[in-house]
RODRENMI-227473 format. One record per residue (C-alpha): y, z, x; residue number from 1; chain. Coordinates in steps of 0.2 Angstrom, whole numbers, plus 5000, padded with zeros to 4 digits. Layout:
BEGIN
((Y,Z,X),NUM,'A');
...
//
This chain:
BEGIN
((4833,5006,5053),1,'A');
((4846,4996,5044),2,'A');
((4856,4985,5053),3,'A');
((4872,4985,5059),4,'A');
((4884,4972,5054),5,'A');
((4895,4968,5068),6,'A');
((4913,4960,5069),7,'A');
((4925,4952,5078),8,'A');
((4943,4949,5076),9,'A');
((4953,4933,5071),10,'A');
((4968,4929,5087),11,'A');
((4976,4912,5086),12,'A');
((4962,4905,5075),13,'A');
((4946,4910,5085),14,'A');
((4935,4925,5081),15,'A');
((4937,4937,5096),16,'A');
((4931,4954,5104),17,'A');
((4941,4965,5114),18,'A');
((4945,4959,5131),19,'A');
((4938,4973,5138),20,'A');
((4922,4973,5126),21,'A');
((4924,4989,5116),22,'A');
((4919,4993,5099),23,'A');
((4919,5008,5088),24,'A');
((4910,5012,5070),25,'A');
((4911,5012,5053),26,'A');
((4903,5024,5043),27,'A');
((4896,5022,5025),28,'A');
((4906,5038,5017),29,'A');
((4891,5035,5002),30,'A');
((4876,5038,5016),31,'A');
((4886,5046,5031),32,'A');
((4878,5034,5041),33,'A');
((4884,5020,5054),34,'A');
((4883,5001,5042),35,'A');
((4897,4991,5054),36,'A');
((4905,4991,5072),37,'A');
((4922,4981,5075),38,'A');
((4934,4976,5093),39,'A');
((4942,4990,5097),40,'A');
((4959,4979,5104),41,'A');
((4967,4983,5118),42,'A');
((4986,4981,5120),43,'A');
((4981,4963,5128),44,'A');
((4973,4957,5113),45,'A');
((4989,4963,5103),46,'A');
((5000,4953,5115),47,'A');
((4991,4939,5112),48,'A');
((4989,4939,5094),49,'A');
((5008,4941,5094),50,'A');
((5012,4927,5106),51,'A');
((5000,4917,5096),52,'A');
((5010,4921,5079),53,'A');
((5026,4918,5089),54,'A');
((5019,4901,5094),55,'A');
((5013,4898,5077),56,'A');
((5033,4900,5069),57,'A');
((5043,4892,5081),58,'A');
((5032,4876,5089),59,'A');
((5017,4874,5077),60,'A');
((5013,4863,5062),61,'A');
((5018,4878,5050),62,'A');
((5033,4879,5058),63,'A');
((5040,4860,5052),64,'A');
((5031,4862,5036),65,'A');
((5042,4862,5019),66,'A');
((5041,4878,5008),67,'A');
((5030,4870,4996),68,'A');
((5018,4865,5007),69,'A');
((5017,4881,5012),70,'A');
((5015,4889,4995),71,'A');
((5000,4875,4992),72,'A');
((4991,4885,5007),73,'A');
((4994,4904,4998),74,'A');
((4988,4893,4982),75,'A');
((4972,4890,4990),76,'A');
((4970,4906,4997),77,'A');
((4972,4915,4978),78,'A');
((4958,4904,4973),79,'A');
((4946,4909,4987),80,'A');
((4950,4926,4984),81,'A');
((4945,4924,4964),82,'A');
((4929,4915,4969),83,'A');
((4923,4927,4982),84,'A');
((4930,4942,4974),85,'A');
((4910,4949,4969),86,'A');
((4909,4950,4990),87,'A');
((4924,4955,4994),88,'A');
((4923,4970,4984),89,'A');
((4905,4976,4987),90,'A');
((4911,4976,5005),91,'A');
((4925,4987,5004),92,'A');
((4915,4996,4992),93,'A');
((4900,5001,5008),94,'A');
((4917,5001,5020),95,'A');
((4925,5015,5009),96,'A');
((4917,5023,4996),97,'A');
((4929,5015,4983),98,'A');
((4919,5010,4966),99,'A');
((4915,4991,4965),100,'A');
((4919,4991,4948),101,'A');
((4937,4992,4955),102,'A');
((4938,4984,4971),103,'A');
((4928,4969,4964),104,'A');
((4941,4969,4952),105,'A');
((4956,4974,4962),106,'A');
((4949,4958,4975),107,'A');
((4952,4945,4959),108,'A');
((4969,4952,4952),109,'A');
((4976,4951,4971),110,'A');
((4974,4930,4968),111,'A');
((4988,4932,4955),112,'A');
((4998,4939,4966),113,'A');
((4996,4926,4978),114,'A');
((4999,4915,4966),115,'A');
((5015,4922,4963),116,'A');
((5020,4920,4979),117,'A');
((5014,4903,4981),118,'A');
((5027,4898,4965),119,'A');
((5038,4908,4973),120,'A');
((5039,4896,4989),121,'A');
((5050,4885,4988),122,'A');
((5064,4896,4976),123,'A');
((5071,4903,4991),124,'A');
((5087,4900,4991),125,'A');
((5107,4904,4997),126,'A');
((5123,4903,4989),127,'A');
((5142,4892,4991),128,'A');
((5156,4903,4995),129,'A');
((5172,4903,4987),130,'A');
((5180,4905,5003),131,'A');
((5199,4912,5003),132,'A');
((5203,4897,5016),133,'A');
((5208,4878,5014),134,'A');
((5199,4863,5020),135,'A');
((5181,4873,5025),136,'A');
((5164,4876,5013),137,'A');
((5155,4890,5017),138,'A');
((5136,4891,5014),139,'A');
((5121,4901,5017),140,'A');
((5103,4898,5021),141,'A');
((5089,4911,5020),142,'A');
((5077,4908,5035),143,'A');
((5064,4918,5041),144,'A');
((5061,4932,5050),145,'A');
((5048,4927,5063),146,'A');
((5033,4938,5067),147,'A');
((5028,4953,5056),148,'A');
((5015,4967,5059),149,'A');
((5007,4973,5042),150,'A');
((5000,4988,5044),151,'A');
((4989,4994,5030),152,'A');
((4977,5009,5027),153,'A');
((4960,5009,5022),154,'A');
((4962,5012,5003),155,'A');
((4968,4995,4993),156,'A');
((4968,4988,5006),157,'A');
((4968,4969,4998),158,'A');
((4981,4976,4988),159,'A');
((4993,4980,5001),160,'A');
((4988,4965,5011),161,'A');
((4995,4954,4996),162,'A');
((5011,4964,4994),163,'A');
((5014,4961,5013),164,'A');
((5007,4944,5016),165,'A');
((5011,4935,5000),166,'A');
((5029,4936,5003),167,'A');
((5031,4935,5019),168,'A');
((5020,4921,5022),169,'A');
((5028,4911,5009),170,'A');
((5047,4913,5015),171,'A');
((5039,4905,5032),172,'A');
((5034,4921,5043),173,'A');
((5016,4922,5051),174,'A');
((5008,4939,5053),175,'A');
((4998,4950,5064),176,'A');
((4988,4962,5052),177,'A');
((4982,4977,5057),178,'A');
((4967,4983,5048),179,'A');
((4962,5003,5047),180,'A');
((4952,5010,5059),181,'A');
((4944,5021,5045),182,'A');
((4939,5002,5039),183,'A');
((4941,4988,5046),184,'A');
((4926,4976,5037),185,'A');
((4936,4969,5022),186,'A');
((4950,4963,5030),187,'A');
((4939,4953,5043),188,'A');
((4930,4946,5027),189,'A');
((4947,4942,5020),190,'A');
((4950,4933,5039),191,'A');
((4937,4921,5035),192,'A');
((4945,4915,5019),193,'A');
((4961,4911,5028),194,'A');
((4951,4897,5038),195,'A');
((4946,4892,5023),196,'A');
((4961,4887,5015),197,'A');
((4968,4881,5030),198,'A');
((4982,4889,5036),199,'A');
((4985,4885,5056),200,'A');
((4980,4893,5069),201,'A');
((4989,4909,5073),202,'A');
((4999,4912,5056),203,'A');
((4988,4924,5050),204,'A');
((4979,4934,5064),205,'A');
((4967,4952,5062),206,'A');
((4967,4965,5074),207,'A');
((4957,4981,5074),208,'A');
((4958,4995,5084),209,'A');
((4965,5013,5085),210,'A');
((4985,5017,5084),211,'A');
((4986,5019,5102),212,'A');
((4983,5006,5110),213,'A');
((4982,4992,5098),214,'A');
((4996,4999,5083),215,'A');
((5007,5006,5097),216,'A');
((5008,4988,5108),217,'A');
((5010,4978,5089),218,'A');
((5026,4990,5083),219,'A');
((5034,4991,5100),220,'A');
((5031,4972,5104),221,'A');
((5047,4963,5110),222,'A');
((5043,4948,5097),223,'A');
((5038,4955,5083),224,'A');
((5055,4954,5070),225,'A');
((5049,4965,5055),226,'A');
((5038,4980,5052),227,'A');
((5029,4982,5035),228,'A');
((5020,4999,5037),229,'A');
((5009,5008,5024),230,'A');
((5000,5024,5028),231,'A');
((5005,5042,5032),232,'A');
((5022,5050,5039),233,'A');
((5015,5056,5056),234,'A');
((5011,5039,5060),235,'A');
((5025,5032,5053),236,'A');
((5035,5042,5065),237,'A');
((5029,5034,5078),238,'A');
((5031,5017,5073),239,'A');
((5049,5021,5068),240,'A');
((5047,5028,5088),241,'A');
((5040,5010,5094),242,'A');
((5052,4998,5082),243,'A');
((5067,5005,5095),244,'A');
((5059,4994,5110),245,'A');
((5061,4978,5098),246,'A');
((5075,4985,5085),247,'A');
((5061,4974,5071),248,'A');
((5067,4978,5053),249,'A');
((5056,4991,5045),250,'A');
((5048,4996,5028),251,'A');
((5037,5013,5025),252,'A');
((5027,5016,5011),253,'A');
((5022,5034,5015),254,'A');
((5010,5040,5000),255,'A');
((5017,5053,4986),256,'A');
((5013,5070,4977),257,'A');
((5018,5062,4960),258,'A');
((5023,5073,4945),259,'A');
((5014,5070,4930),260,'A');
((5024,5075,4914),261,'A');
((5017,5079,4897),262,'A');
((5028,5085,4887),263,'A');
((5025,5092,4870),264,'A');
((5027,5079,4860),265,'A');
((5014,5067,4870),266,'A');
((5000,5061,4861),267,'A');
((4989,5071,4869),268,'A');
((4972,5061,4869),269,'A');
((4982,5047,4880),270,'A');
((4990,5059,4894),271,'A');
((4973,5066,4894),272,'A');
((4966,5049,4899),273,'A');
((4981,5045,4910),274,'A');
((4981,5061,4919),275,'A');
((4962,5057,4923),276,'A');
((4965,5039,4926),277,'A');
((4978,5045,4936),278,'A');
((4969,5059,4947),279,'A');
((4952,5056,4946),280,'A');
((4952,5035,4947),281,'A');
((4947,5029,4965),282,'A');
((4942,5046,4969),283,'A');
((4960,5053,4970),284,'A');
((4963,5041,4987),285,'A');
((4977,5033,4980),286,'A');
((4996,5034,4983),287,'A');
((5002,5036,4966),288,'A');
((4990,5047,4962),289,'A');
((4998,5058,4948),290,'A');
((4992,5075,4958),291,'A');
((5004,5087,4953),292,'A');
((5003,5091,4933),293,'A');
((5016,5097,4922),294,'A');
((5013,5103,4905),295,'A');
((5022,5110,4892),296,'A');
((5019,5129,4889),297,'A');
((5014,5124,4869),298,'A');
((5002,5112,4873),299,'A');
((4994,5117,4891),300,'A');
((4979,5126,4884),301,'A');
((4974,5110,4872),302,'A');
((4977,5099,4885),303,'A');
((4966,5108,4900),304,'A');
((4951,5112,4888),305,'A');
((4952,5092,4883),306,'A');
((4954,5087,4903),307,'A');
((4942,5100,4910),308,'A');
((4929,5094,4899),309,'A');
((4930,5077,4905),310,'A');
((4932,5079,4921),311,'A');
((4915,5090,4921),312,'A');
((4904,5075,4913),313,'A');
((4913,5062,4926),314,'A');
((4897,5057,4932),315,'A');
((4897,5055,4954),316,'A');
((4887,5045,4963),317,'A');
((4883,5028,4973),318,'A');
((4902,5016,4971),319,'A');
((4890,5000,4971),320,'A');
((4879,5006,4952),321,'A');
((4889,5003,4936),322,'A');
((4886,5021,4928),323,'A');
((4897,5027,4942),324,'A');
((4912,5033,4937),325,'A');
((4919,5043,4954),326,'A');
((4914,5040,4971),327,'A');
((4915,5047,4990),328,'A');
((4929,5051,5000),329,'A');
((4932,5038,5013),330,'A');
((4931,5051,5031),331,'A');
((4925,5067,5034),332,'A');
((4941,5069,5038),333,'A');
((4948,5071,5023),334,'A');
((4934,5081,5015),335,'A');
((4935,5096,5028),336,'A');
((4954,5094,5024),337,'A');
((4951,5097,5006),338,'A');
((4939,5110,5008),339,'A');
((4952,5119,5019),340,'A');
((4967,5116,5007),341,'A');
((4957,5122,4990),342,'A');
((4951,5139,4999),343,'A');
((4968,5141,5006),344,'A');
((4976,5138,4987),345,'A');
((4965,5150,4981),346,'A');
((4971,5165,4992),347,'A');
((4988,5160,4987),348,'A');
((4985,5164,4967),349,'A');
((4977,5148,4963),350,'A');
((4965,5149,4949),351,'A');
((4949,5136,4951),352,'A');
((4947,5127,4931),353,'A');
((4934,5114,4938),354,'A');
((4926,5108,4953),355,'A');
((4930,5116,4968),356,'A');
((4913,5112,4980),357,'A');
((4903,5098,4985),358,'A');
((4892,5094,4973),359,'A');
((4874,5099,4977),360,'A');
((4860,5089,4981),361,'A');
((4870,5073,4987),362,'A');
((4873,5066,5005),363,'A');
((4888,5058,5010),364,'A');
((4905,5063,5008),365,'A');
((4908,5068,4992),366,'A');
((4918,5080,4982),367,'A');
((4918,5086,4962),368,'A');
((4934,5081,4951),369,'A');
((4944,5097,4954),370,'A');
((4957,5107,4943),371,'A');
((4967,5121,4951),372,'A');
((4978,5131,4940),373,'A');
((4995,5136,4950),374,'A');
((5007,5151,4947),375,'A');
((5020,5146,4957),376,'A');
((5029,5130,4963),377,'A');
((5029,5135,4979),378,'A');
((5012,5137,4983),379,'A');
((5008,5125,4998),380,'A');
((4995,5115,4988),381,'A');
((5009,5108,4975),382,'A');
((5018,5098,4988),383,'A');
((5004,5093,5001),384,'A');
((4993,5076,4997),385,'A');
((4977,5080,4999),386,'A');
((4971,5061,4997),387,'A');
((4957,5066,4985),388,'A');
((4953,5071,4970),389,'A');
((4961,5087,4968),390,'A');
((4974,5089,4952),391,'A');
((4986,5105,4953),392,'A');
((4993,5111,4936),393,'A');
((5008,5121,4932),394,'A');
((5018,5125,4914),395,'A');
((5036,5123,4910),396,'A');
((5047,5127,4895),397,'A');
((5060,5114,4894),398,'A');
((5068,5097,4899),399,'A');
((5078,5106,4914),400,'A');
((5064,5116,4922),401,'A');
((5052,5101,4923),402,'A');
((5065,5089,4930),403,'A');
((5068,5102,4944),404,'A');
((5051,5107,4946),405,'A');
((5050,5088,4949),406,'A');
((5060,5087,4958),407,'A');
((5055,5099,4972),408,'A');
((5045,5091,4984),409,'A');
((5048,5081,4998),410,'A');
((5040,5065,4991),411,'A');
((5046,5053,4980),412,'A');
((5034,5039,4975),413,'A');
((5031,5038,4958),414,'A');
((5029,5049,4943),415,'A');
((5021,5049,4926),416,'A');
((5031,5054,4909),417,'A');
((5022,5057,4892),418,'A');
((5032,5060,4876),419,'A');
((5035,5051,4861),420,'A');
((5054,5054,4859),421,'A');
((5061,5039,4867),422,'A');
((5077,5047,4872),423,'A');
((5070,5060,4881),424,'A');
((5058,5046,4893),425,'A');
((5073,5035,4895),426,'A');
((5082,5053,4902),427,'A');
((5068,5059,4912),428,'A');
((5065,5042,4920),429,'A');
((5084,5044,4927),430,'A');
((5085,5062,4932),431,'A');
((5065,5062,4941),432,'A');
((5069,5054,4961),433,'A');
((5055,5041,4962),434,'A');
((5054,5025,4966),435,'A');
((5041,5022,4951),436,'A');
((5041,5029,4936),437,'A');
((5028,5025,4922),438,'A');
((5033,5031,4903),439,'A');
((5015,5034,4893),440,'A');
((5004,5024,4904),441,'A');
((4999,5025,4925),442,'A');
((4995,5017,4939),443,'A');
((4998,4999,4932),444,'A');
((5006,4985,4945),445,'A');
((5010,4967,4944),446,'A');
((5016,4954,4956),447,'A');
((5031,4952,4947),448,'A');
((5037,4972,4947),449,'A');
((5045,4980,4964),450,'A');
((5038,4996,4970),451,'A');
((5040,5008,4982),452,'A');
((5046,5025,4986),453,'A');
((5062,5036,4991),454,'A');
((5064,5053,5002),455,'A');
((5048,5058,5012),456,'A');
((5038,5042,5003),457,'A');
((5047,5029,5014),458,'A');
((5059,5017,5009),459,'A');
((5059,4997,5006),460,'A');
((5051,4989,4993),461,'A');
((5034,4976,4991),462,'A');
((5029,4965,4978),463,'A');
((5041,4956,4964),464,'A');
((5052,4942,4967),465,'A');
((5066,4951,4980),466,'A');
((5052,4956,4992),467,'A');
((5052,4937,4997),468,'A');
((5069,4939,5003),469,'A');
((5067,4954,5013),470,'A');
((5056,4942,5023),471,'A');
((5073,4932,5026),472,'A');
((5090,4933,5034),473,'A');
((5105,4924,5027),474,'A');
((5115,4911,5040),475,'A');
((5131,4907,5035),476,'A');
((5138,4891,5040),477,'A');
((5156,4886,5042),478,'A');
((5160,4867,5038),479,'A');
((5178,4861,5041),480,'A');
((5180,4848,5030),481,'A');
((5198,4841,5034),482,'A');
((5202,4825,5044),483,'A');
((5214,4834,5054),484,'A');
((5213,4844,5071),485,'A');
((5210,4863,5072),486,'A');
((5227,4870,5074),487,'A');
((5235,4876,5090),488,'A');
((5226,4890,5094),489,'A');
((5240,4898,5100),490,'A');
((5252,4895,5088),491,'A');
((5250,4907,5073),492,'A');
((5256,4901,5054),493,'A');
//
């Protein structure tokens, strides 16, 4: 029998279990078998990762410490991450079912944007005011929030910890992160590098557990300033919900159903890669995934026989071997869901080009590249994220029709636009509502670009440069600079 790697949680810079001693399981989505077992925290472990973070901010050594100190200790952490990227990845590769081509990879580009953050340090910075009055100067500081819950999801899950961390780390914050439930194992390796590069206890802590208690009791805690919350809308409802007990500021990152745009123009080999790429790559568990797919009418039937022949040769199997190029799904969960939504699709008109069924012969949780031809926008399977790798297709005539087709959904993430006429991409990336859109390329990121979505796909905005000061309020201070009293107060001039 294999063994069970266990973990436990890192609160005020020791490796914890739950106060009361409860665990649950992670299951290897590849061999749908048990591989780890982490704390399930109770709301008293929260309180005291909080207090600690607290502590940490307002009386410990990273408290007094200047900006570029601080920057030197992300610094660290980046070149950690790059040296141990090989074990990092293979871990949230058994934890998720993600290929370890990409997380290994994903694990060393993260360093860069730590990096970035750790230049970006000590460039905080306010402003002198022109002030309409004599005799005072007027100036304003940025200072930090105080303690943040990041809350990230299971899927790119470095990622999102670097969007969150980076930032908020440098302008001075600490953090309490908590990790999925779905899994938890990679974050807790990522614990262990923060010990490395010696960041004080209690600025960085790692809970896992369940939304209720442990997400519940971290959103709702009196101490806690800001909320940085990826993951889905029901659960971000409730942390909108819990953030009234603290009023902390707040960002969502909801997930998308993102339009991807060929139009006929496009070279078509390229959106054929892109739309692959952007529905297929990392299984389809993705929040950009490009899973809606508009083509236009004169080139739809070149384009599906080019797409439906890759898709069918994309060859599934175990995330840790090279030939892989498509994985598992992450929970069972999402596999009955998918299952559920492609039947249901089908009843409403849908016409099955590819996939469809799990492929035969395989344990785990596994699901074939899948292509669904829709006849109407309105079916329910165009607007709902399945979180898998599940592509609907529909046609259009012309400019208009696509950007309202676009357009009609209650998400608003990101979108993908192919064409060659560069009038036509500087228009469509105007008129379609997202918060990213890419123009003949997808899913790309870097620490220096903003993202994040609009509508039903939340709202704030993680990586680039301004994301430093949305980890900051301004302080305005008001210097009277004349040698004379104050004037009567109660004589008015």
């Amino acid at each position: 029998m294999t063994d069970i790697q266990t973990y436990q949680m890192l609160i005020d810079g020791d490796w914890v279990d739950a106060s009361d001693g409860k665990t649950f399981d992670s299951i290897n989505p590849t061999t749908g078998k048990v591989w780890s077992r982490a704390p399930e925290a109770t709301a008293e472990d929260v309180d005291r990762a909080v207090r600690s973070a607290h502590h940490a901010f307002t009386k410990g050594p990273w408290a007094s410490m200047t900006p570029t100190e601080r920057g030197k200790h992300l610094r660290r952490l980046a070149d950690l991450l790059a040296e141990k990227s090989e074990e990092l990845g293979r871990t949230e590769s058994i934890d998720t079912g993600k290929m370890l081509k990409e997380t290994r990879w994903q694990a060393k580009y993260i360093a860069e944007f730590f990096h970035f953050y750790a230049g970006c340090a000590d460039k905080i910075s306010g402003e002198t005011l022109p002030i309409d009055k004599p005799d005072l100067f007027v100036f304003t500081n940025r200072e930090p929030l105080g303690v943040v819950a990041a809350i990230v999801p299971w899927n790119s899950q470095l990622f999102l910890v670097a969007v969150k961390m980076g930032p908020a780390l440098a302008a001075g914050n600490t953090v309490v992160l908590k990790a999925s439930e779905h899994a938890s194992a990679a974050m807790l390796e990522f614990g262990k590098l923060i010990e490395q590069a010696g960041f004080p206890a209690g600025v960085v802590n790692i809970m896992t557990g369940h939304g209720d208690p442990c997400g519940k009791a971290l959103t709702s805690h009196p101490l806690v300033a800001r909320i940085s919350f990826t993951g889905g809308p029901n659960a971000a409802r409730h942390v909108l919900y819990n953030s009234a007990e603290n009023f902390a500021e707040v960002s969502l990152e909801l997930g998308g159903k993102s339009p991807f745009i060929v139009f006929d123009d496009a070279n078509i080999e390229s959106a054929v890669n892109g739309s692959i790429a952007g529905i297929f790559g990392a299984t389809g568990q993705s929040c950009v995934a490009g899973s809606r797919l508009y083509l236009h009418e004169d080139i739809a039937d070149e384009f599906l026989e080019k797409m439906t022949e890759m898709a069918r040769n994309i060859v599934i199997g175990d995330p840790l071997m090279e030939e892989t190029q498509m994985g598992p799904l992450c929970t069972t969960g999402q596999l009955e869901n998918i299952e559920r939504e492609v039947a249901h699709a089908q009843t409403e008109g849908g016409q099955l080009l590819c996939g469809g069924k799990r492929p035969e012969g395989m344990g785990g949780l596994y699901y074939e590249p899948t292509i669904i031809a829709c006849p109407r926008q309105d079916m329910r399977i165009v607007d709902t994220e399945l979180f898998g790798p599940v592509l609907s297709v529909l046609r259009f005539r012309d400019e208009d029709e696509v950007i309202e087709l676009a357009n009609d959904t209650v998400h608003g993430l990101a979108a993908g636009i192919f064409t060659q006429d560069s009038a036509r991409s500087l228009r469509m990336a105007k008129a379609v509502r997202a918060g990213i859109v890419w123009v003949n390329t997808y899913r790309v990121v870097s620490p220096i670009a903003e993202f994040g979505g609009i509508k039903g796909s939340g709202y704030g905005r993680e990586s680039g440069f301004q994301a430093m000061y949305d980890y900051t309020r301004p302080k305005t201070v008001w210097m009277n600079t004349s040698s004379e009293p104050i004037s009567n107060p109660f004589v008015m001039r």
